[in-house]
GUROLO-598853 format. One record per residue (C-alpha): residue number from 1; chain; y, z, x. Coordinates in steps of 0.1 Angstrom, whole numbers, plus 5000, padded with zeros to 4 digits. Layout:
<pts>
NUM,A,Y,Z,X
...
</pts>
This chain:
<pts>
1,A,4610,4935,8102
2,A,4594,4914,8090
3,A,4590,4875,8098
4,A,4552,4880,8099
5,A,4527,4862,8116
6,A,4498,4871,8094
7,A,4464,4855,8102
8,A,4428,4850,8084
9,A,4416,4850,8117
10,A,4411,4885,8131
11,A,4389,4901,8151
12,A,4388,4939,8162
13,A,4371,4948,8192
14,A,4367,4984,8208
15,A,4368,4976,8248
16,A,4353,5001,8273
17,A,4343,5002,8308
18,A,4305,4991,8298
19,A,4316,4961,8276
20,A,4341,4954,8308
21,A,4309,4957,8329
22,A,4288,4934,8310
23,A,4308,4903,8322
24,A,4302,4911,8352
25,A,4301,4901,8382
26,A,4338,4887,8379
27,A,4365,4882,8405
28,A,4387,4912,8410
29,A,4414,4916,8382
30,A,4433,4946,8392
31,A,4431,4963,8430
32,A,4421,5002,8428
33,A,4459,5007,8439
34,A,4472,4994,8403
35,A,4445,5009,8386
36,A,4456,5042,8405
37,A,4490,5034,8396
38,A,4482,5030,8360
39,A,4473,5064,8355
40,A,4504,5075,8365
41,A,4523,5049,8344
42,A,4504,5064,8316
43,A,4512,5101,8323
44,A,4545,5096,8328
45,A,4546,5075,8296
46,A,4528,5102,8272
47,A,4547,5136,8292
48,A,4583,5120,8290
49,A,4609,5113,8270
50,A,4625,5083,8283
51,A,4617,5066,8250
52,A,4620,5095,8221
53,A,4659,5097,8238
54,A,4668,5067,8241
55,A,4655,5059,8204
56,A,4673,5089,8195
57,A,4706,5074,8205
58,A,4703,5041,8195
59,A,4695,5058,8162
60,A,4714,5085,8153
61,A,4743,5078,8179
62,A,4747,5046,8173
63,A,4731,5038,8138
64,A,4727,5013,8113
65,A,4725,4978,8137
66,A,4730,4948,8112
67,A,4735,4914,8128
68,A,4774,4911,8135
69,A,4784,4947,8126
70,A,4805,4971,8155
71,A,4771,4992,8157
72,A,4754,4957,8168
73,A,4784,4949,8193
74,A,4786,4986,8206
75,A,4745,4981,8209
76,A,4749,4953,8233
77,A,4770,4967,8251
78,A,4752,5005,8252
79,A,4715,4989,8260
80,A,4731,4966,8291
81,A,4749,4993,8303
82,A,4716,5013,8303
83,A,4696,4984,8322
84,A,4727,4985,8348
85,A,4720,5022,8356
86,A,4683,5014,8359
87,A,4694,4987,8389
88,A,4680,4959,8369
89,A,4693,4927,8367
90,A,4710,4921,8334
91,A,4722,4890,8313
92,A,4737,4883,8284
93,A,4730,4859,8264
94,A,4745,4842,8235
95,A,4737,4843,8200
96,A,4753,4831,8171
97,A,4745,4851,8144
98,A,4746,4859,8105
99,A,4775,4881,8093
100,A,4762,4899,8058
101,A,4776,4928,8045
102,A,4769,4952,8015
103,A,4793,4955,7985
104,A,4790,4975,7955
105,A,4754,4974,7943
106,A,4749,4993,7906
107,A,4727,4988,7877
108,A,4719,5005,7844
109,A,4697,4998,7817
110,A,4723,4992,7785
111,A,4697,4986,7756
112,A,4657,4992,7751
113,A,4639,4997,7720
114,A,4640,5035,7711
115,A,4667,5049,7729
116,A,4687,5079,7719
117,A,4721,5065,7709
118,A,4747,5061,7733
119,A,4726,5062,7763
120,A,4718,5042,7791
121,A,4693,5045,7823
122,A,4711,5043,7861
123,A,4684,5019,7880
124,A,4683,5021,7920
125,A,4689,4986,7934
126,A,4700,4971,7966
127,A,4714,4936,7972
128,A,4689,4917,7997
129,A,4698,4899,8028
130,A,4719,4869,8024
131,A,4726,4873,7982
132,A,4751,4861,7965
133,A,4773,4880,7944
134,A,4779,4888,7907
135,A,4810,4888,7893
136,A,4832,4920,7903
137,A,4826,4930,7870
138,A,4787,4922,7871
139,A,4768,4909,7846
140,A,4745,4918,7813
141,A,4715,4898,7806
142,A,4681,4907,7787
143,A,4652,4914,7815
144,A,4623,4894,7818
145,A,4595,4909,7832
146,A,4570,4887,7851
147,A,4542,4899,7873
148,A,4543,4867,7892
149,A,4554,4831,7903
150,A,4520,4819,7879
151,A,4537,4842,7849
152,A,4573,4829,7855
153,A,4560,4791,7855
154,A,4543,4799,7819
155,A,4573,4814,7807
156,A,4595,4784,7816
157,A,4631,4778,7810
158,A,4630,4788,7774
159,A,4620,4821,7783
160,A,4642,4828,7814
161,A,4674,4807,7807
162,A,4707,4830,7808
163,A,4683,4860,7816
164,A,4676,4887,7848
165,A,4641,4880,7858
166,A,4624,4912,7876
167,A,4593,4901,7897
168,A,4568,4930,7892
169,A,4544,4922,7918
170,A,4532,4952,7932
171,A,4530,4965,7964
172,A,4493,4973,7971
173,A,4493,5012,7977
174,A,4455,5011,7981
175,A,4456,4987,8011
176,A,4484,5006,8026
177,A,4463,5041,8022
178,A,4435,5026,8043
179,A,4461,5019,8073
180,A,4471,4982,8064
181,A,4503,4984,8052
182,A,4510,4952,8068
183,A,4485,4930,8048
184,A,4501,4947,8014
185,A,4533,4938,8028
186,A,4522,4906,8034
187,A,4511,4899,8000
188,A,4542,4913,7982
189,A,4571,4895,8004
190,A,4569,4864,7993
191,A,4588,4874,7956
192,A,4614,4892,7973
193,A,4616,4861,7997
194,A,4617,4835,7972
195,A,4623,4852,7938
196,A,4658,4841,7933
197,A,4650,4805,7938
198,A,4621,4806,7920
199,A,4635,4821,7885
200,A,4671,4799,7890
201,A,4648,4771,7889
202,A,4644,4780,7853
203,A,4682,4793,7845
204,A,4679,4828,7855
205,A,4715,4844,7861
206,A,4702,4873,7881
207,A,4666,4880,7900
208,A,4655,4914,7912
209,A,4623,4923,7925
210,A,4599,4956,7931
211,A,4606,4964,7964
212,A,4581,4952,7988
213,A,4572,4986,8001
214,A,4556,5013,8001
215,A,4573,5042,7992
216,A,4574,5062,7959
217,A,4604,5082,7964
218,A,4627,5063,7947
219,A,4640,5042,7976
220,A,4652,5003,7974
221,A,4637,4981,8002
222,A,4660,4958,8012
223,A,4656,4921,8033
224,A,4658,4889,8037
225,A,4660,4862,8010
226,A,4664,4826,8007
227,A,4675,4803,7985
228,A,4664,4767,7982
229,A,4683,4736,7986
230,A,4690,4718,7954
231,A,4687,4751,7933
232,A,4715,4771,7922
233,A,4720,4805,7940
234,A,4719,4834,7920
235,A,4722,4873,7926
236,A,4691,4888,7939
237,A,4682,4923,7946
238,A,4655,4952,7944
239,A,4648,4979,7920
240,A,4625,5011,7931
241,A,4590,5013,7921
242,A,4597,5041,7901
243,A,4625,5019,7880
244,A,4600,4988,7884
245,A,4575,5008,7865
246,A,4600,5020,7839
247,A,4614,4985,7832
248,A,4583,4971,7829
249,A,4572,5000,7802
250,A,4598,4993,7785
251,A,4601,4954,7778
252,A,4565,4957,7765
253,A,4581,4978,7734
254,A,4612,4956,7731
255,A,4642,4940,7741
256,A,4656,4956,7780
257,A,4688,4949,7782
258,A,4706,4954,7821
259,A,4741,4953,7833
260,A,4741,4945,7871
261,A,4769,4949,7900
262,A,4764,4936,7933
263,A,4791,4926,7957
264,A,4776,4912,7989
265,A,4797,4890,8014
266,A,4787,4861,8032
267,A,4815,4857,8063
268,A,4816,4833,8090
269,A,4790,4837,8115
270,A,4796,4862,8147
271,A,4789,4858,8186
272,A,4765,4882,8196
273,A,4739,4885,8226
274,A,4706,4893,8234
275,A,4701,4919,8265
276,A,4681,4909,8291
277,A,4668,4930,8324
278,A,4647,4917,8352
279,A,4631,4943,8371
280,A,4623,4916,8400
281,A,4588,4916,8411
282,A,4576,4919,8449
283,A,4553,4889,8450
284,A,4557,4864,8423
285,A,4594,4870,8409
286,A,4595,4839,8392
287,A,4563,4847,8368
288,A,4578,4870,8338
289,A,4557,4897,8322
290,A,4585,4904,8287
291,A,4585,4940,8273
292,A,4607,4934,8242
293,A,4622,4948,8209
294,A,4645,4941,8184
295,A,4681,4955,8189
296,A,4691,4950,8150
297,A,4685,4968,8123
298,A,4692,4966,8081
299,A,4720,4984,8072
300,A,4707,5012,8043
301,A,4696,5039,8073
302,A,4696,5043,8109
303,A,4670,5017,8118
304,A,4649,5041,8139
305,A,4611,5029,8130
306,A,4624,4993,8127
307,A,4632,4989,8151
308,A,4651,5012,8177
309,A,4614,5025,8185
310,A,4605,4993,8201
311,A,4640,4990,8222
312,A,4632,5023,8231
313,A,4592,5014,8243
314,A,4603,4985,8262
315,A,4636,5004,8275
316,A,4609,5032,8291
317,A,4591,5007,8312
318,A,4613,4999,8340
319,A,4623,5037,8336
320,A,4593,5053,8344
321,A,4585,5028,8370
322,A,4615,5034,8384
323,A,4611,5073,8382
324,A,4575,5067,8400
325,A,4588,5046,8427
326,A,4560,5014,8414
327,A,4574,4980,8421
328,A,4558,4952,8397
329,A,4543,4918,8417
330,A,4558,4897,8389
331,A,4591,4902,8374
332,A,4590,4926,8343
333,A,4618,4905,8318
334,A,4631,4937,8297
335,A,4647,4921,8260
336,A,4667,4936,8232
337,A,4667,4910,8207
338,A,4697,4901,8183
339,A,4692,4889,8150
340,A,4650,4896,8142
341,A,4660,4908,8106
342,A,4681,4877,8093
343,A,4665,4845,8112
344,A,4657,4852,8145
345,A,4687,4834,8161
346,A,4681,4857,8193
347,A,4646,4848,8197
348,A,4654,4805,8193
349,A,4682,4810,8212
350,A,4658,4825,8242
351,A,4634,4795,8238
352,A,4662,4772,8238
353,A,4672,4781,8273
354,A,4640,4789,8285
355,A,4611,4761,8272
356,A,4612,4741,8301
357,A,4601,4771,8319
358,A,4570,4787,8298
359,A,4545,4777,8325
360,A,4564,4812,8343
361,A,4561,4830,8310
362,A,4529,4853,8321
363,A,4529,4872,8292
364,A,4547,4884,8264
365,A,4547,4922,8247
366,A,4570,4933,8213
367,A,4570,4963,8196
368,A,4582,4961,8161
369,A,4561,4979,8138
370,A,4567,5014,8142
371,A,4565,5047,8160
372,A,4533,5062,8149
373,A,4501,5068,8171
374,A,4489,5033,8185
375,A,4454,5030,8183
376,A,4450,5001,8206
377,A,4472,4968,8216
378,A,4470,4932,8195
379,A,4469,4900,8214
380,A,4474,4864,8208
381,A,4462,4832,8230
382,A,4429,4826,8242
383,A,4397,4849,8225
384,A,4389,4851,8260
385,A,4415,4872,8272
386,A,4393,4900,8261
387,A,4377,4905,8292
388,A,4406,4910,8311
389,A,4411,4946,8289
390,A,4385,4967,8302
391,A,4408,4991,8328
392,A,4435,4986,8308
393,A,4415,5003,8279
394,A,4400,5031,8302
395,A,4435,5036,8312
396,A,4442,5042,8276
397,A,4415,5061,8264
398,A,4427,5095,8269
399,A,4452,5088,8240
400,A,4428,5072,8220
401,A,4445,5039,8219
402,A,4410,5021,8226
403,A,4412,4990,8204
404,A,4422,4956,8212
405,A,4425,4932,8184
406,A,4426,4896,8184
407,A,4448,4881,8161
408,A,4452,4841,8158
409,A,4488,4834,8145
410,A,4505,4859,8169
411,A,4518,4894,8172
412,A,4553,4895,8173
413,A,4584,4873,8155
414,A,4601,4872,8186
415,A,4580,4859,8211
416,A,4560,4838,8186
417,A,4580,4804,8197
418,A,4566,4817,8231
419,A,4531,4825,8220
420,A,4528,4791,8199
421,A,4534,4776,8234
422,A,4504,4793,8250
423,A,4520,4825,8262
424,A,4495,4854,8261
425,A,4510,4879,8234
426,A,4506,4915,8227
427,A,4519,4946,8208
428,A,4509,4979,8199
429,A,4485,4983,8171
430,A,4489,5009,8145
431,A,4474,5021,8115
432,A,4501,5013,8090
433,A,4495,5038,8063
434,A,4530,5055,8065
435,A,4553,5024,8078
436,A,4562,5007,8047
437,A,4572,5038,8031
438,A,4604,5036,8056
439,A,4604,5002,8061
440,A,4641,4984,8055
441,A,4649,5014,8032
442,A,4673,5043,8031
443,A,4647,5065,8050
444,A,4640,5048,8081
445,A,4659,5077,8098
446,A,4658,5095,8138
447,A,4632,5120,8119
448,A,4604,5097,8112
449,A,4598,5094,8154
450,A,4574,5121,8166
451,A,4583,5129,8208
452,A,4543,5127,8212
453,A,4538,5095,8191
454,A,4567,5074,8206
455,A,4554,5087,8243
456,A,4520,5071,8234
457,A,4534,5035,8222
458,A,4555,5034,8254
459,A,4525,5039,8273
460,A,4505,5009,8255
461,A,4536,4989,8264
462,A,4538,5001,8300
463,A,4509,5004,8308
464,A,4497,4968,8296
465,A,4530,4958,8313
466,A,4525,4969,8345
467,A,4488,4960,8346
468,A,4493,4920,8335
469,A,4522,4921,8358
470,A,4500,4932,8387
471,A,4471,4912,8377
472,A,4453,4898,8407
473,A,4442,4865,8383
474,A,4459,4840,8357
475,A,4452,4847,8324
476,A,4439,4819,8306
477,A,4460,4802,8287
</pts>
């Protein structure tokens, strides 16, 4: 994850049946048949294990799911076969996509002011997405410790020229112990985004960043960089915020000194595909409610929270309709997307095919932010959607997923190109307090999904699947 789509513009709003009553008298939006139904959807969601096995598999089966890889390929090929059993509809479609891989990545601290003689200081880094490489041999450089893109400009090229930069931003643990993780993620991506650029631009050899997470047990957080067009492209990688905070202790005494290793490849790119399943729909087949997730995954664990969880949430849907028998009015458009992590090939390939066609796009739902309790949905579009919510929350309410939140930009990097062209958007809401200590590091592992937690998420996605699929109005759009 992440690609965010982080807004100013937010509003949280706890829906009930009295607030749904308030706008009334209003036409009938669901018939007491699907609002019956819905309370099985949501039993069946919360009591099963459709989605705790089949994230189980993809994760610790199958595992690590970086674009190109054989566990991406075998993915494909795993989730489609799944779909097939289900009796759905399944396509293929093609997606070019980046081909990565990891090399050797190693770094020690060589020389700092006061150390016993003869010793030097192993540092925990990990190459990010789409680096270039050192020299096999790596290279030693003084550090230059900058807190951010402000401090680096100050220093300027007489300061950074030949050196290793380390951005020291840091990850807002405050923000992320109050449940929004995301926000402090928010804040903190941009230096691992654009670091290397940024300190090349002054004749840095090297760039490394804190890792834009939140864990403190010495883990690396890896993802996507990019370099800029006219700048040279330099090494970049990132350093735990245990060896952040060393680093950074250390250059305020003296000279740091750092000899860095990492070996990343950038090969040609590889065809790959995205999965997509069409439970067809009784009435309207040709309208397409999208349950979706993102089939890749970085490369340092098994990819479970980020984002096998959400394959696995819009996997259960047509599986626990199918179990109960329930038949959608309008087609629910299962996708496994390739390619979230490193540019979202999968999801501009999707729009590519299918923008003449978005008028049929009734609605679009991504998970893609974890496995923990959901205390609600997010949706994008029109503020006024809101009153469409009111069963859908009641339906929810005995998990305590209560809260819809409106959020401008969007809720999801794979539908966005859909949602910027008026499709309604949602996705599970969370309190993020515990996702960005697992996020795109080595601990985003098969453990970190509770059977009870995951059952709840695929009930927000099924149940606000099969209600907007059986919606008796248009939303607005």
């Amino acid at each position: 994850m992440k690609r965010l789509l982080l807004t100013a513009a937010i509003l949280s709003v706890g829906i009930t049946t009295a607030m749904a009553q308030t706008v009334s008298p209003t036409p009938e939006l669901y018939s007491q048949k699907t609002l019956d139904d819905l309370v099985r959807v949501q039993k069946a969601a919360t009591e099963g294990t459709h989605a705790f096995d089949f994230a189980r598999y993809m994760s610790a089966t199958i595992g690590p799911r970086i674009s190109g890889s054989n566990e991406a390929a075998f993915a494909v090929q795993y989730v489609a076969g799944e779909m097939r059993k289900l009796g759905l509809d399944v396509k293929l479609q093609k997606v070019m996509v980046p081909h990565w891989v990891r090399g050797v990545e190693t770094a020690e601290l060589t020389e700092w002011h006061g150390m016993p003689p003869g010793s030097k200081r192993n540092v925990v880094v990990t190459a990010l997405g789409h680096s270039v490489a050192t020299p096999a041999s790596g290279v030693t450089a003084d550090v230059v410790v900058v807190n951010d893109f402000a401090e680096l400009d100050r220093l300027g090229r007489k300061n950074i020229e030949g050196k290793i930069v380390l951005f020291n931003y840091k990850f807002d643990m405050g923000l992320q112990a109050a449940g929004f993780g995301l926000a402090a993620y928010g804040q903190s991506v941009a230096y691992r985004t654009n670091g290397a650029s940024a300190a090349a631009k002054y004749g840095a050899i090297a760039s490394i960043v804190r890792s834009a997470g939140g864990s403190q047990s010495r883990l690396a957080h890896t993802g996507l960089m990019r370099y800029q067009d006219g700048i040279a492209k330099i090494p970049s990688g990132a350093v735990t915020y245990e060896d952040a905070e060393t680093i950074a202790y250390l250059a305020k005494l003296g000279p740091v000194k750092m000899h860095l290793t990492l070996t990343p490849q950038t090969l040609p790119p590889v065809e790959s595909y995205n999965v997509i399943a069409d439970l067809k729909g009784s009435e309207k087949p040709n309208e397409y409610v999208i349950v979706s997730g993102h089939l890749d995954s970085w490369d340092l664990a098994q990819g479970a929270i980020d984002d096998a969880a959400g394959v696995a949430a819009a996997y259960s849907v047509p599986a626990i309709l199918k179990d109960l028998g329930l038949r959608p009015r309008r087609t629910i458009r299962f996708i496994a997307w390739m390619d979230e992590e490193q540019g979202g090939s999968g999801s501009e390939a999707y729009y590519a095919e299918e923008k003449g066609n978005i008028a049929n796009h009734f609605a679009a739902i991504e998970a893609d932010l974890g496995a923990s309790h959901p205390i609600g949905f997010k949706f994008a579009g029109k503020p006024e959607l809101q009153r469409y919510f009111g069963p859908l929350v009641k339906v929810l309410t005995p998990q305590g997923a209560t809260l819809a939140q409106y959020q401008a930009g969007g809720v999801g990097s794979d539908i966005g190109p859909l949602t910027r062209d008026g499709v309604p958007s949602f996705a599970p809401f969370f309190n993020e307090e515990t996702y960005f200590k697992y996020h795109h590091n080595a601990a985003d592992t098969f453990d970190k999904i509770d059977r009870r937690e995951i059952g709840e998420v695929s009930s927000v996605v099924a149940v606000l699947a099969y209600g907007l699929a059986n919606l008796e109005q248009p939303l607005p759009r």
